[in-house]
N, C-alpha and C positions, 0 to 999 in steps of 0.2 A: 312511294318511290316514284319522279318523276322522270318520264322520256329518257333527258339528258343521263341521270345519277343511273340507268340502266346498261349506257352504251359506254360508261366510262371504264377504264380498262382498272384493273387490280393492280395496286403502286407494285414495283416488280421487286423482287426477292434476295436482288444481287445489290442492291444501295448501300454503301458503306457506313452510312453516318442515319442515325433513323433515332430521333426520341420519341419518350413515352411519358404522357405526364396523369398522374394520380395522384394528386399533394393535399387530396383530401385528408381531413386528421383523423376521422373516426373508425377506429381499428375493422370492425363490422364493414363497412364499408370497403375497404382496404383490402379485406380477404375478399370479398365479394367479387372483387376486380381482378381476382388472382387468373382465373380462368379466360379472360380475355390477355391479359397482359404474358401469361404464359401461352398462349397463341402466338400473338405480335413476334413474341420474342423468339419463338419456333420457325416463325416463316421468315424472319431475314437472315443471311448465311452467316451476317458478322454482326448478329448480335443486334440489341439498344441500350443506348442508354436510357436510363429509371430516374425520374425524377418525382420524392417523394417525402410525406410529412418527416420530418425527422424522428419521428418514435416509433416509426417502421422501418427504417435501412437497415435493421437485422434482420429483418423478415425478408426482405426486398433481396438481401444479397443472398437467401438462402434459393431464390427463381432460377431454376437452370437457364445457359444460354444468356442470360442478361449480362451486359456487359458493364458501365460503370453505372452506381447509384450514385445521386445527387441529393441530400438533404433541402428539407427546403423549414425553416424554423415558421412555428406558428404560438401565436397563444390566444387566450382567450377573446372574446369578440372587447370584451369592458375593459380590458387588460393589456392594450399595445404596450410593445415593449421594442426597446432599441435593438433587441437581438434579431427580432422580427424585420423590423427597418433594413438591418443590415444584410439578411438573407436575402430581401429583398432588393435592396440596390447590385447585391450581388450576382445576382440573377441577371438581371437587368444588364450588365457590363459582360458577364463571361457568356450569355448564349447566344451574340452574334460572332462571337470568335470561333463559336463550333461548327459552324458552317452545316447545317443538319440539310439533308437533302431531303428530307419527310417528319411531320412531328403529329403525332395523337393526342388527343387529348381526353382523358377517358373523366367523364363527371367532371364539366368543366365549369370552374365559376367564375367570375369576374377578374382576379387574380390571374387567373390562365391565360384570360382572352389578352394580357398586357404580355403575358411571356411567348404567346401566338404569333405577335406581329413582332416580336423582337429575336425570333428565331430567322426571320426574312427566310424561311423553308420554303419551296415550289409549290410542295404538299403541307396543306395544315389541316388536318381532319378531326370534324370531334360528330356529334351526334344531336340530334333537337331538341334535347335539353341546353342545351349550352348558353349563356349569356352572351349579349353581344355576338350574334351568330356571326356577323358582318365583314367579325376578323378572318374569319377561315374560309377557306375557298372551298372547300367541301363540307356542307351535311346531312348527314346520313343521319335518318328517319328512323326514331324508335320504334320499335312493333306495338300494336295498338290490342295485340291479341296474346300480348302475358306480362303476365302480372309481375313477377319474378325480378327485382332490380338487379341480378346479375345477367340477366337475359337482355336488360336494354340495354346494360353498358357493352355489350356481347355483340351491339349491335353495329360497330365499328369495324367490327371485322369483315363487313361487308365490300370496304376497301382494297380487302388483300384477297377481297374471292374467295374466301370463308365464307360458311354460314354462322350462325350465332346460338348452335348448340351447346351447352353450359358442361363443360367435362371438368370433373372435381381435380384439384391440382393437391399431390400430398407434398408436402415440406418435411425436411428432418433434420433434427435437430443437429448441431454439432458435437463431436465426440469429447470434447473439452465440459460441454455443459451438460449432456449425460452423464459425465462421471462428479461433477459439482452433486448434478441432482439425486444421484444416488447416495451421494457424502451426505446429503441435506437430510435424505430419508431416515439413511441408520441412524443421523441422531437425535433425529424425531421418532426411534423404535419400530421403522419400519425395515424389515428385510424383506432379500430376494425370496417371491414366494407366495409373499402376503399379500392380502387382498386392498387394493386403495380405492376407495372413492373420494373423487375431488367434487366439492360444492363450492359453489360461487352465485355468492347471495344477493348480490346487489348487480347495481346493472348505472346505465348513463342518468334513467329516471326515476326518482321516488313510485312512479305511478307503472313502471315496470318490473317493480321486485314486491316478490314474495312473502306474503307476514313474516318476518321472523321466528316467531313461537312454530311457525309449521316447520320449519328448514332445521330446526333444534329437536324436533320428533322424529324427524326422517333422519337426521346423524344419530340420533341416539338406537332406532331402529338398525341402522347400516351396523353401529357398533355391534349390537345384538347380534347380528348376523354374522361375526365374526369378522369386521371390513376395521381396516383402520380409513380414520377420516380428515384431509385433507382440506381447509377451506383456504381458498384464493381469494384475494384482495389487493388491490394498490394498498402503500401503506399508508394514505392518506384515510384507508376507509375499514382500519382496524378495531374501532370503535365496534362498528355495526358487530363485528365477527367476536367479539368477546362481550358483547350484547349476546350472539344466539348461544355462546359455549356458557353463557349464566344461565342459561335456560334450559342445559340439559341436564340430564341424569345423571349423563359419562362424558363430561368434558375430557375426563385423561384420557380418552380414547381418541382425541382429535389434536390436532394442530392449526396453526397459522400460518400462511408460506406467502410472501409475495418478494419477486424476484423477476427480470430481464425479460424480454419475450421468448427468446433461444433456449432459455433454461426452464420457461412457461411450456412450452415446445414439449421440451425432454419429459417434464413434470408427466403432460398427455399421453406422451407413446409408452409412459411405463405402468401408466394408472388404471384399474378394471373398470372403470366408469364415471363420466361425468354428468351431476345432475346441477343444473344451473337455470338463472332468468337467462332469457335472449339476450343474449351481449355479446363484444369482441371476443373473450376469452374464448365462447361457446361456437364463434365462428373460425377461431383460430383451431381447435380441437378435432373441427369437422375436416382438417386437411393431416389428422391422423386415423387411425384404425380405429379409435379409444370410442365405444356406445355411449352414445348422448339420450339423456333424456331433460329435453330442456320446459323452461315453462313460457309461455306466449298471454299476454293481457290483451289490451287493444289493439299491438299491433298487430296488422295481418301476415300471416306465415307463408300465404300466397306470393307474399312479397319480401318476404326477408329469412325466410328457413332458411339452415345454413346448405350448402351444396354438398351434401352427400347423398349416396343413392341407397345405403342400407345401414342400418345400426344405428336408424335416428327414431326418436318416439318426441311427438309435439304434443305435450298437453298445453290447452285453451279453453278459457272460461267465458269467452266472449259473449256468449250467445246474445243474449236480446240488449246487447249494452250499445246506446246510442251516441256515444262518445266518435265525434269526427276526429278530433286530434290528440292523441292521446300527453301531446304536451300541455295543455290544457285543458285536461280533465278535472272534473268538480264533484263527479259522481259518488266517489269513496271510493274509487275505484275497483268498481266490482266486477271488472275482466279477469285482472288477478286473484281478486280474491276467489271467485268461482271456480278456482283451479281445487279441491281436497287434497288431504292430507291419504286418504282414501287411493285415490286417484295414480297421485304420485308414488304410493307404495306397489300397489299395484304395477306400474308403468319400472320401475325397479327391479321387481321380482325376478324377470329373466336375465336378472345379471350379479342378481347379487354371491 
């Protein structure tokens, strides 16, 4: 932190008009931010607007204090599409009409830095990750002594005279999609009572999920134990989950479920435990009560464990694996697989 960025004063509290931009897409990410953004949102008296990936504004509207969300459309990087275009021209036209007296930018990338200088804001804040620092008249210097990526986007708060202590933010669900997911349960055979465990077998990366044949030993174990079993997927990735229920003993003791994030939500707060790869789902879970025991390969947990402070178990198999990027890995990836079946039962027990 230099001289200047020390004697500069904390944007003040009483600004009527203040945005917030997180239009990152990756839901992981997205929760990670939740604790910063429910800061921001705390310390201005009227609120911010939220400006975010569009397959988060139901999470986003569930942030107390936050005042309007903003969709922002994305798609894949190979995959432009006219929808994308339009969100973006959209942008572009309606954020000098809002007249913002201060704009954040949390995890900013190239994209941002266009909607930075089109806010024409006094204050544009983001952090040293940022692209194109040059748009923003202020940045503020990540910590170089933790690891933690909600720690450096935490570190933004430095503007409002916060520090960048990482306080877990819980969400809950809506009473409309509670009672959906209740409807969903009894006629998947589960009632008020029973015991559920939710798995969630897949993740962003091939090289971050779980053999399958193991994930089909622990459901059939769970069932043993009296649990009914729950597996979560987009439906794009149903395949994979009627691949592991071929592979069990007691498929009829499981189900399929994939449905809304709100109703993913409700899924959590009524389930006895989630065992999953490191993914959104696993970090969307950690903003309920619900005991995680999640699984970790190459990536480090130092930097991506979800933000909770108890009822979380990390199994990692990483030990001697020399794998820099775990998106190109070539090794058979034996982070994951280092994980037992052993291990993971174990790591269960006190919950099941």
């Amino acid at each position: 932190m230099t001289k200047q960025q020390k004697k500069t004063k904390p944007v003040p509290s009483n600004l009527k008009r203040v945005a917030v931009f997180m239009i990152d897409l990756h839901m992981g990410d997205f929760i990670l931010s939740l604790p910063t953004i429910s800061e921001l949102a705390n310390h201005f008296e009227n609120g911010v607007d939220l400006y975010v990936a569009k397959q988060h504004v139901p999470l986003a509207e569930l942030i107390p204090n936050i005042g309007r969300v903003f969709p922002y459309q994305h798609t894949r990087k190979d995959r432009k599409s006219i929808k994308q275009l339009f969100s973006f021209l959209g942008m572009i036209i309606q954020l000098p009409l809002r007249f913002y007296q201060a704009a954040f930018f949390i995890r900013p990338r190239i994209t941002d830095s266009t909607f930075a200088v089109l806010t024409f804001a006094p204050r544009r804040i983001s952090t040293s990750s940022a692209r194109r620092q040059s748009v923003y008249n202020r940045v503020i210097e990540e910590p170089t002594n933790k690891r933690h990526e909600a720690a450096k986007m935490a570190a933004i708060l430095e503007a409002i005279g916060h520090d960048a202590e990482i306080r877990p933010v819980k969400l809950h669900a809506p009473e409309a999609d509670r009672k959906f997911m209740e409807t969903t349960l009894h006629a998947n055979g589960v009632e008020p009572g029973d015991k559920l465990a939710v798995i969630h077998a897949s993740s962003g990366l091939p090289q971050k999920c779980w053999p399958r044949d193991r994930f089909a030993f622990v459901a059939d174990a769970l069932i043993e134990c009296d649990m009914k079993v729950c597996f979560i997927a987009a439906p794009h990735e149903k395949e994979l989950v009627d691949d592991i229920r071929g592979q069990m003993q007691h498929p009829e003791g499981s189900f399929f479920f994939a449905n809304k994030l709100t109703v993913l939500l409700a899924l959590f707060e009524r389930a006895t435990l989630l065992f999953s790869n490191e993914s959104g789902p696993t970090h969307l879970a950690a903003t309920t009560d619900l005991p995680i025991v999640t699984i970790f390969g190459a990536t480090d947990p130092d930097s991506w464990k979800p933000v909770r402070g108890e009822n979380l178990t990390l199994l990692s198999g990483k030990g001697g694996c020399q794998c820099d990027d775990v998106r190109y890995c070539d090794l058979d990836w034996p982070c994951i697989k280092g994980v037992s079946v052993e291990a993971a039962l174990k790591a269960l027990e006190d919950h099941v």
